[in-house]
N, C-alpha and C positions, 0 to 999 in steps of 0.2 A: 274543289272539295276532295277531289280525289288525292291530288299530290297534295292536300294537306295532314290527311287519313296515312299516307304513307311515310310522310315525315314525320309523326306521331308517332307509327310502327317504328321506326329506325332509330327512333332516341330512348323509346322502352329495349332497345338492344344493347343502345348504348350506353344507358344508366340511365340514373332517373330523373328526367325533365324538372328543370327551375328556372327561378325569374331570371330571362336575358343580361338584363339591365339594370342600374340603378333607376330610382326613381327621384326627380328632381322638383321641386315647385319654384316657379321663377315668376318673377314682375318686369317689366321693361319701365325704363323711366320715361319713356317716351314712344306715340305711337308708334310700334314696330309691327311691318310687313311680317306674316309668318313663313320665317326662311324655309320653309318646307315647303311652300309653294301652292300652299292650298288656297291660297286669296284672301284667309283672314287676315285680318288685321289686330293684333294683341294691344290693348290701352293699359297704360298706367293702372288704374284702378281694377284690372284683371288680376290674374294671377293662373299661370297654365303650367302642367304638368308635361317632363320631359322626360324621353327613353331612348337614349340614344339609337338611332339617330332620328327620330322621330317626337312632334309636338302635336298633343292632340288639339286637335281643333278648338273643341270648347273648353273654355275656360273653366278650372275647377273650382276658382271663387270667384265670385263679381262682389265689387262694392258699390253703391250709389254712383254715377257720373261724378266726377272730377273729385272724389275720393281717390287722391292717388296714395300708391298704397308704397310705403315709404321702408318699412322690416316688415317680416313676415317670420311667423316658427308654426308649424302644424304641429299639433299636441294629441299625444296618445286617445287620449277621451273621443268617442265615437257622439255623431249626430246623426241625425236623419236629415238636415239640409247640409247645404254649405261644404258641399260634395265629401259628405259623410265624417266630416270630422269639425272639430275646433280649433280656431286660429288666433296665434295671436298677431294684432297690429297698430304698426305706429304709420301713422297717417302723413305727408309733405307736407298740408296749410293745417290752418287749426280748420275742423272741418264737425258740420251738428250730422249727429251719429244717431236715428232714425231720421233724414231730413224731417223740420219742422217738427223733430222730438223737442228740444230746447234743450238739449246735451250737446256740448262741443268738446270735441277731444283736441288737444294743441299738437305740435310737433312734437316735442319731449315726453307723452305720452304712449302708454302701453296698454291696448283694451282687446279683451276676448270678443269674440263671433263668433255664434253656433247654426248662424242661417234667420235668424231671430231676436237674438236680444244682443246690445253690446254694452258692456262690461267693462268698467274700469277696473285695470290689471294692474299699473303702474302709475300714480300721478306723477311728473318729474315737479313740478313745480314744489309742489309736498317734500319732495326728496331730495331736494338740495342741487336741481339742474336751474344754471341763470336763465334768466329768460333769453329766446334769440337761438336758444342752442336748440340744434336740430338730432333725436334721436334717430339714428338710419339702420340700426342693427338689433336683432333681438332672438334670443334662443334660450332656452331653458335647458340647465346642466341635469343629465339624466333624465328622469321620465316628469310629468306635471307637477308634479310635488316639489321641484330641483328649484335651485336658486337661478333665479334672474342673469342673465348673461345680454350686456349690452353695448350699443358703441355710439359716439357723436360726433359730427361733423367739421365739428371744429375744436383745436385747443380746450380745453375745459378744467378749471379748478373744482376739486369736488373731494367730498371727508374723507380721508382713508382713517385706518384703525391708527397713523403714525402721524397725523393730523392731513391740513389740506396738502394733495397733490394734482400737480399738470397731468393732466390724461390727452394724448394726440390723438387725432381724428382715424387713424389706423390700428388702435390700441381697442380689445376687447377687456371690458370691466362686469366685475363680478358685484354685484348688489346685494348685502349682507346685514341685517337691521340696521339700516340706516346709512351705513357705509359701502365706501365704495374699494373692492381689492382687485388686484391687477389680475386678469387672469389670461389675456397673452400681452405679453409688451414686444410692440411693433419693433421700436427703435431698438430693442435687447435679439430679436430671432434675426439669428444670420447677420450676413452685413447691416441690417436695419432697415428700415423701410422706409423712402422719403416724404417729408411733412408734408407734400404737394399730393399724397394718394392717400384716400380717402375708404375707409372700410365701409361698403355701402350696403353688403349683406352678407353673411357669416352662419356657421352651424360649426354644433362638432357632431362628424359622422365618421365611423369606421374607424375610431380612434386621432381623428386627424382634427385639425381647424379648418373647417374651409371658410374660406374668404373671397368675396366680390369687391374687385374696385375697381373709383370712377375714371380710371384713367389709367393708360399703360403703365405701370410700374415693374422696374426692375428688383426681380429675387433674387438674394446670393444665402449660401448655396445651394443650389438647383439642381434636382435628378434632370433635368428636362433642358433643353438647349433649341433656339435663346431661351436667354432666363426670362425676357422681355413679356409678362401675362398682360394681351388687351383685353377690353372687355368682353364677358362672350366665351373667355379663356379661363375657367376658376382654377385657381393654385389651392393648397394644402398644407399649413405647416405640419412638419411631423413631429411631435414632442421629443420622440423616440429616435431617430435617426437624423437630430437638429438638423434640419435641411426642408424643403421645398417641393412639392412634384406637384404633379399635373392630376387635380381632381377630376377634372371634366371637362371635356372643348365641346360647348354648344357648338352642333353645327350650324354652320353659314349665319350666324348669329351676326350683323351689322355692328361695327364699331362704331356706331352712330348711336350707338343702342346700350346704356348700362344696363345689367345685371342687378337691378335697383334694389331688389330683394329678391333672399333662396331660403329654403328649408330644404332639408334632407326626408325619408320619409320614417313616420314614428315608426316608436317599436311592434316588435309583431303581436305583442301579447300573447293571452292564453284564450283555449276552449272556456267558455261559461263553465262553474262550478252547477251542479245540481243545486244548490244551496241558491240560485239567482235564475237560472231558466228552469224550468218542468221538465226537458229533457237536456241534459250536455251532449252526451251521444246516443242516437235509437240505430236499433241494427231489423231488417225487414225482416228476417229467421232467425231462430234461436240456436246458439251450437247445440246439438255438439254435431250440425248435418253438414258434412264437406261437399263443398259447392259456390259456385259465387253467391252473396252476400250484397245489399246495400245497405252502406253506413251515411247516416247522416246527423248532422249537427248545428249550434247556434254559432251565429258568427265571435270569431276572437271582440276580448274587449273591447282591443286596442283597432283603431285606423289605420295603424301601417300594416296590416295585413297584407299579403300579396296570392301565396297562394298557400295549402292546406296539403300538408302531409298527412298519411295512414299508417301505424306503425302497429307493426305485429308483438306478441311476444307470449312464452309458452305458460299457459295456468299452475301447471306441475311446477314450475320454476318458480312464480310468482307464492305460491304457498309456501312455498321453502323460504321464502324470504329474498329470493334473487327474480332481480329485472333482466329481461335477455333481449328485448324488444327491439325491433331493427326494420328499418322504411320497409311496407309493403309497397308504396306506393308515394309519388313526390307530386302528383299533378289532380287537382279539381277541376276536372273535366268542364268548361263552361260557371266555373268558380256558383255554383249552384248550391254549394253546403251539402253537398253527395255525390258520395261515388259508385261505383258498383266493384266488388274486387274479390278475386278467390284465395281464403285461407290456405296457409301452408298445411297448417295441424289442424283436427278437431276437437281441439281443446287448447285456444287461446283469447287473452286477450288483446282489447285494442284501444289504442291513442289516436288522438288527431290533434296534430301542431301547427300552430300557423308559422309562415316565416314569409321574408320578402329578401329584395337580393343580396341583401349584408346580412343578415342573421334568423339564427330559428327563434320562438317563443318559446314556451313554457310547456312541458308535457303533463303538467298538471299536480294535483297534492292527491297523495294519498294521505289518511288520518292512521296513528295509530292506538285503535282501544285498550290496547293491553293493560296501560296506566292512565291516572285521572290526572289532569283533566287530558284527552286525547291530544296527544303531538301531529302539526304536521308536517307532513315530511316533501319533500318534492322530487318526484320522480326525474331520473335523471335522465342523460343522455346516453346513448350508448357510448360505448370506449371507442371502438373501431368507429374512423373517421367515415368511410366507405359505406357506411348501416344508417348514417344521418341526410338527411337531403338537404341541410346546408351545414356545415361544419360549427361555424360561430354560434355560440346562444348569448342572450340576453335576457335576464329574469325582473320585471320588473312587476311592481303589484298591479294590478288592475286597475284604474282609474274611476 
């Protein structure tokens, strides 16, 4: 406890403490030993979360036994089961989704879980997937609201807006009333991708494609050498820098072992509006007494929360019409929804933003009554990179 106490001292020296790591959600298609050594054992029908270089032991969804869980996307929307968020998934057999409910989901199918009920998301058969064809991929572009992004197994004939097209088993497709639009072509990025690799789970994170497949395939061109990604190894297409890099090397991750399905983690969202919780933020004394201070607050919307910034900024300023607000503070001690922290000034206000290790959330809407019906407006970022506890924002509505 102690050298943990003092490496906390040493990082508020060094700036302000955030999340290490990405955060990953992964499936194995097949029992897999957990490379970290702790003696579980990870099943298909799991689903565990990874931070390099470390896999937490318990599993952050479970599906019913031999429910194997075939895509995977964790969606901004928060639960209280189903390790606090909702998921969507396509399942490897056709499989009855509460056992003994008399609901079967097929392969080519897309259905939410919240810990409790499951949800048809996508019917393929409705939508124009043959039968036989196995859905292995699935992600939603932008926040919950965003169009269907998906990928199959095999070859597949399916509507586009320019009538039917062959979609390859490496090829991510965009699902659009009814039709289907390219939205990464395997065989077009880079030298191409061979028909014999298989996109088995996929996101777009951090502005990139990431992609799992079932089998060693070679990338060209590659920031990363070899190009050779096996399983275990996620690559990246970069829209932006047409090329290739290295997403994330599961440690000691077995080649024996696909990458069956990944989600990336949601966005951070925002603080609860007053207008939704009874308090968004309560402070234990009232300014204008200079002193430490506890703030505390409801959880962000959103599920991918990671951890909770505090952010200062001057009243004087704020009446004037200018925001000057800048981290008091980047770490939620025991992630409790409270901190304790000393004001600079005796006459400021405050924010609290959530972020996780790719981007900040939302610092929240002011209204403005001046004119009817009241605008609102959203408070921004600071300018100065260095005043933010993670650079990147992401603004997405609340779910």
């Amino acid at each position: 406890m102690k050298r943990l106490m003092l490496l906390l001292a040493l990082l508020s020296l060094l700036g302000p403490p955030v999340v290490a790591q990405r955060t990953l959600v992964v499936s194995p298609d097949v029992p897999t030993d957990d490379p970290g050594g702790s003696g579980t054992t990870f099943l298909p029908w799991e689903a565990l979360a990874y931070n390099n270089p470390n896999y937490l032991n318990l599993p952050v969804l479970t599906l019913p036994v031999m429910a194997d869980i075939d895509a995977l996307h964790k969606m901004d929307r928060r639960a209280p089961l189903a390790g606090g968020a909702v998921w969507l998934i396509s399942v490897e057999s056709p499989t009855e989704l509460p056992p003994g409910g008399g609901v079967w989901f097929q392969p080519e199918d897309v259905f939410s879980y919240d810990g409790a009920f499951y949800t048809m998301r996508f019917d393929g058969s409705s939508s124009g997937v043959p039968a036989g064809v196995n859905l292995d991929a699935v992600f939603l572009l932008g926040d919950d609201f965003g169009d269907l992004i998906v990928s199959f197994d095999v070859p597949v004939d399916l509507p586009s807006p320019t009538g039917i097209k062959t979609f390859e088993p490496a090829d991510l497709i965009r699902f659009v009333a009814g039709v289907y639009i390219p939205f990464f072509d395997a065989s077009a990025s880079g030298a191409g991708v061979a028909l014999t690799s298989n996109a088995i789970g996929a996101d777009h994170c951090e502005g990139v494609d990431v992609i799992s497949f079932d089998v060693p395939t070679d990338l060209l061109p590659s920031a990363v050498f070899p190009s050779t990604f096996i399983p275990g190894h996620i690559p990246a297409w970069d829209p932006i820098g047409m090329s290739y890099l290295s997403f994330e090397k599961l440690v000691l991750w077995p080649i024996t072992s696909g990458v069956d399905a990944l989600t990336c983690q949601a966005n951070p969202g925002r603080v609860y509006e007053k207008s939704v919780y009874p308090f968004p933020i309560k402070f234990s004394k009232p300014s204008p007494f200079l002193g430490p201070i506890t703030i505390s607050w409801a959880p962000s919307c959103s599920s991918g929360a990671e951890q909770y910034g505090i952010y200062e900024g001057s009243l004087v300023n704020l009446r004037a019409g200018i925001y000057d607000h800048k981290q008091l503070t980047c770490f939620d001690t025991g992630l409790d929804f409270q901190e304790t922290v000393t004001p600079t000034n005796v006459d400021s206000y405050f924010l609290v933003v959530p972020y996780n290790f790719s981007e900040e959330g939302a610092y929240g809407i002011d209204r403005d009554w001046t004119r009817p019906p009241p605008i609102e407006i959203e408070r921004p970022q600071p300018v100065a990179v260095g005043d933010r506890c993670v650079p990147p924002q992401i603004l997405t509505p609340c779910p």
